[in-house]
C-alpha positions in Angstrom: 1.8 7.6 5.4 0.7 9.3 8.5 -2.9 8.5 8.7 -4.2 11.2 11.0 -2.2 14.2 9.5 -3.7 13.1 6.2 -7.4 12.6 7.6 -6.8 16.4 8.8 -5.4 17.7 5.0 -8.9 16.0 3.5 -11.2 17.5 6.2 -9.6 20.8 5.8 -10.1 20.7 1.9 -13.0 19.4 2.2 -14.5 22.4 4.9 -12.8 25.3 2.1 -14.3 23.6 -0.8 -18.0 22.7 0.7 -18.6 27.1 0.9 -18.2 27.4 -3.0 -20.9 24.4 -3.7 -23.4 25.7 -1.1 -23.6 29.5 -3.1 -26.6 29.8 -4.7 -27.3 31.2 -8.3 -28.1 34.3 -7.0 -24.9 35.0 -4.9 -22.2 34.1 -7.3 -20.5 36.8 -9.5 -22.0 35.8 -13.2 -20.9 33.5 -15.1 -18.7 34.7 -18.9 -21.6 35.2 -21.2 -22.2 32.8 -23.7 -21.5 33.7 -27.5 -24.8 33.8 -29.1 -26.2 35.2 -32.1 -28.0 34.4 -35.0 -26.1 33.4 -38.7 -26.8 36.7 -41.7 -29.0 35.3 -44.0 -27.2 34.0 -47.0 -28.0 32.5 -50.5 -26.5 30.2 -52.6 -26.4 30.1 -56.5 -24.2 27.9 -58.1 -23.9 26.8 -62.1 -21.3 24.4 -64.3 -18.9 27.7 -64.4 -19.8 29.7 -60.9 -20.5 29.4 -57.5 -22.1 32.4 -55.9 -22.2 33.2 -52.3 -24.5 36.5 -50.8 -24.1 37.2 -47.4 -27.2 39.8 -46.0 -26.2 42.4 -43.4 -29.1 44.5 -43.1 -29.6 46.8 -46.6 -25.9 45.3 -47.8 -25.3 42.1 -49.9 -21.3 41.2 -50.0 -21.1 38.6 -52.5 -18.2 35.9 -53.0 -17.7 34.1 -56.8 -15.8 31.2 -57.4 -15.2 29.0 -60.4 -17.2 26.3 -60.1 -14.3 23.6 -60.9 -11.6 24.9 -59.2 -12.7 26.9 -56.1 -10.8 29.8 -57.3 -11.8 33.5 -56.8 -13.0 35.8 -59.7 -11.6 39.0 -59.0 -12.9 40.9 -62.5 -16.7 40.2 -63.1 -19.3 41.7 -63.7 -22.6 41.1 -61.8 -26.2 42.0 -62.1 -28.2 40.7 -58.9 -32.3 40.8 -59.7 -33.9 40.1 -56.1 -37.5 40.1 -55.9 -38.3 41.8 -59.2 -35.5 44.4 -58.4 -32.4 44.5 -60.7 -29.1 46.2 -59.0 -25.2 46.0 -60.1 -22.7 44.8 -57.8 -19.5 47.1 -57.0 -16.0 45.5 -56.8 -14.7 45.4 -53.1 -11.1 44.4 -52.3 -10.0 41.6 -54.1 -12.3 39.1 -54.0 -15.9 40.3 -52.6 -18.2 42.3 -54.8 -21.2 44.3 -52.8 -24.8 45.7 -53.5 -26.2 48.2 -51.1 -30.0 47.9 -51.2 -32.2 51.1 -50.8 -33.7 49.2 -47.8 -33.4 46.0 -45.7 -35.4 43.1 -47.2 -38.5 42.0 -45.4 -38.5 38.3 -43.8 -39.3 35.6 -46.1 -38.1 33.7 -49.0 -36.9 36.3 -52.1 -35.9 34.6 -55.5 -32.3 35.9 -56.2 -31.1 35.5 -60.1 -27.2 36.6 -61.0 -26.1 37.3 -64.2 -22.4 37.2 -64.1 -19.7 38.0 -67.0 -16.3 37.2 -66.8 -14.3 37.9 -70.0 -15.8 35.3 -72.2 -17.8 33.7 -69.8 -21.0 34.1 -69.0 -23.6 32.7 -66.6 -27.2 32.7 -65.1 -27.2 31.6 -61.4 -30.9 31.7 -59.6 -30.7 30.9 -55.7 -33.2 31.7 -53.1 -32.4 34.2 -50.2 -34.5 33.4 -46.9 -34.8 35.6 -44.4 -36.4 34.7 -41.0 -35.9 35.5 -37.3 -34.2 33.5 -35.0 -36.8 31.6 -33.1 -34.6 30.5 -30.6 -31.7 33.3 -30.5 -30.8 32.6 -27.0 -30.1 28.7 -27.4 -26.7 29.1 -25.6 -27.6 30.4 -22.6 -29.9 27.9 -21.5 -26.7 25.5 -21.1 -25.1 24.6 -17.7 -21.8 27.1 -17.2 -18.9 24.7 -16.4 -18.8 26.6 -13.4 -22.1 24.7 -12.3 -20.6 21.1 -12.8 -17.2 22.1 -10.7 -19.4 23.1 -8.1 -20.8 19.9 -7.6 -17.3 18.2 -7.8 -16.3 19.8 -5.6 -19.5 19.3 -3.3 -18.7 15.4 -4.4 -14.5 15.3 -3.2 -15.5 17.2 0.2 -18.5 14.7 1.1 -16.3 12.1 -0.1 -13.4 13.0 2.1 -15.5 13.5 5.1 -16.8 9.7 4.7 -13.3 8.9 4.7 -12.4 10.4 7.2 -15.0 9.6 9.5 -14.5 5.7 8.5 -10.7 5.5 9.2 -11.7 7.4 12.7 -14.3 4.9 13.4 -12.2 1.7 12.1 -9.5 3.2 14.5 -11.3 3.9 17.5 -12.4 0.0 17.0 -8.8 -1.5 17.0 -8.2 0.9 19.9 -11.1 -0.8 22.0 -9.9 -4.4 20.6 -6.6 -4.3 21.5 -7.2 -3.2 25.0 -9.5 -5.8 26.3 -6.9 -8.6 24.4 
């Protein structure tokens, strides 16, 4: 290994890597934005024969009903939804979601939710609870370092590093030089 030519390759890297460390937050070119968001609001409502899911996107509820002992969809009921005193029928949708369109986007708080569902024979009362609040902390994700941030320092870490390296096998040199001459 030829010390010197390899002393050079390490300060080199280390001089092209320092620049990228040393830019600060406000000259760098963004960082990917983080995937944040908040979850729909959603209920629950489950019984020995159903399970019954309700997923809120603004005034529409898509609903999802399984059997209860299987985990199978039930592509041919029928289902009465009564939210907050408010009695609507939910409308088949593809093969296995049901939806109710609401005349207007439910306030926040928690809204009692009671489903009567019939499905040939059977036939069921499911009561679940359908909470609606803001996100207190919507923006959770972007208050977490960018991986961009860590490289950085790496990087800042390998080019100090190399530099010490370098400067010790100079110096360590430069010693045996001296040493062997006055021998």
């Amino acid at each position: 290994m030829n010390l010197p030519r390899t002393s050079a390759a390490l300060l080199v890297a280390a001089i092209l890597l320092a620049p990228a460390t040393w830019a600060s937050e406000g000259h760098d070119h963004g960082e990917a934005p983080a995937a944040v968001g908040q979850a729909l609001p959603r209920f629950t409502a489950e019984s020995e024969l159903f399970e019954l899911v309700g997923v809120l996107s603004g005034k529409q509820i898509t609903l999802y009903l399984d059997r209860f002992g299987d985990n199978s969809p039930v592509r041919d009921a029928q289902i009465e939804l009564e939210i907050g005193g408010a009695k609507f029928k939910a409308e088949k949708q593809g093969d296995d979601e049901y939806e109710v369109v609401l005349p207007e986007a439910p306030k926040e708080g928690v809204l009692p939710v009671t489903a009567t569902v019939t499905d040939g024979n059977d036939s069921d009362l499911l009561v679940g609870e359908l909470d609606i609040h803001e996100a207190a902390h919507s923006d959770e994700g972007a208050q977490a370092f960018p991986w961009t941030r860590y490289a950085r320092w790496g990087a800042a870490g390998i080019a100090v590093l190399a530099v010490l390296i370098w400067g010790g096998r100079r110096l360590v040199g430069a010693r045996s030089v001296r040493a062997g001459g006055a021998a």
